[in-house]
N, C-alpha and C positions, 0 to 999 in steps of 0.2 A: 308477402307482397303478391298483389294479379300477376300475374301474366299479359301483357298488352296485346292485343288481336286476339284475347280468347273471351268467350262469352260467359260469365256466370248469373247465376241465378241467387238471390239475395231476400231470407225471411226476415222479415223487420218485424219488431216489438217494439210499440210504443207504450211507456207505462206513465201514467201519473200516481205516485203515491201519497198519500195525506202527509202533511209536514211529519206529523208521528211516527210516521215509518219511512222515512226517507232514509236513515243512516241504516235500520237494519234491513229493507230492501236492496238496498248496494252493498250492504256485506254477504249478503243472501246470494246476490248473484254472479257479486264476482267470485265467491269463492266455492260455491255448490253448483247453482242450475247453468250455471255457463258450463262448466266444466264439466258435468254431467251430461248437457244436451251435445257434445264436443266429440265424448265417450263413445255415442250411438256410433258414428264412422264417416256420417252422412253429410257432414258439413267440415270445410276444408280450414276454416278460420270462423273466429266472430270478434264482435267490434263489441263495448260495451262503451258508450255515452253519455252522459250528461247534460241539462240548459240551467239555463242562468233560472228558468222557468218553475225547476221545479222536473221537469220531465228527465225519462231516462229513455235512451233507443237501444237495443242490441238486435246488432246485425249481424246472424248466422247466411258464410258465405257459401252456398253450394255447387260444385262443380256442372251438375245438369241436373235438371225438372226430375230424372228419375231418382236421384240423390234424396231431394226434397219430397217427392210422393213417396220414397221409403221410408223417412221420415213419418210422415202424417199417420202413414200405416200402420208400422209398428211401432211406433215408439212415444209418439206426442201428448197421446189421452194420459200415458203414465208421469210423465211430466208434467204435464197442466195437472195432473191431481197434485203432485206433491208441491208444486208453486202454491197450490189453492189450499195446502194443510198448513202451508207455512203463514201465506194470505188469505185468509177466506172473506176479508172485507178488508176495502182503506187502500183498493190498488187497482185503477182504471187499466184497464191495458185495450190496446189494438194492435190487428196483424194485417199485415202487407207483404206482398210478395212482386218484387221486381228482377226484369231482368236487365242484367246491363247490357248493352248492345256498346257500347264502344267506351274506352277509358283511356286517357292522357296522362303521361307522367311525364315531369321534367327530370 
């Protein structure tokens, strides 16, 4: 769980994969490249998601922007390649980066 009053920074993947690969996409990720990207040190949690759509989000949570630019540095080209040897077609993706600026819990 956040911490409320603290600020984190949030890499979002947006993936659409062809109906084809939708079941082994979410086995792919929940059991490899989530846990893999986890492994680097750099992100403190991730969300892996679902839509009714068809689409998938996973949301790696990083403690600060330098967490995330260590990230990008060392470690993301080697993961986007093995995402890309696993999927080399059949899976739209986009990347977002937000920061949370305030968060509510009851």
């Amino acid at each position: 769980m956040m911490t409320p009053g603290r600020v984190y920074v949030l890499y979002e993947v947006t993936a659409t994969p062809s109906p084809e690969l939708r079941d082994a996409y979410e086995r792919y990720m929940r059991e490899t490249h989530i846990r893999d990207v986890l492994a680097t040190g750099c992100f403190v949690a991730a969300r892996f998601s679902t839509a009714a759509s068809g689409q998938c989000r996973t949301s790696y949570i990083a403690s600060q922007q330098e967490d995330l630019d260590r990230y990008f540095e060392q470690h993301a080209q080697r993961l986007r390649d093995d995402f890309a040897s696993h999927f080399p077609t059949g899976v739209a993706l986009t990347r977002d980066v937000w920061n949370v600026v305030e968060e509510w819990q009851v």
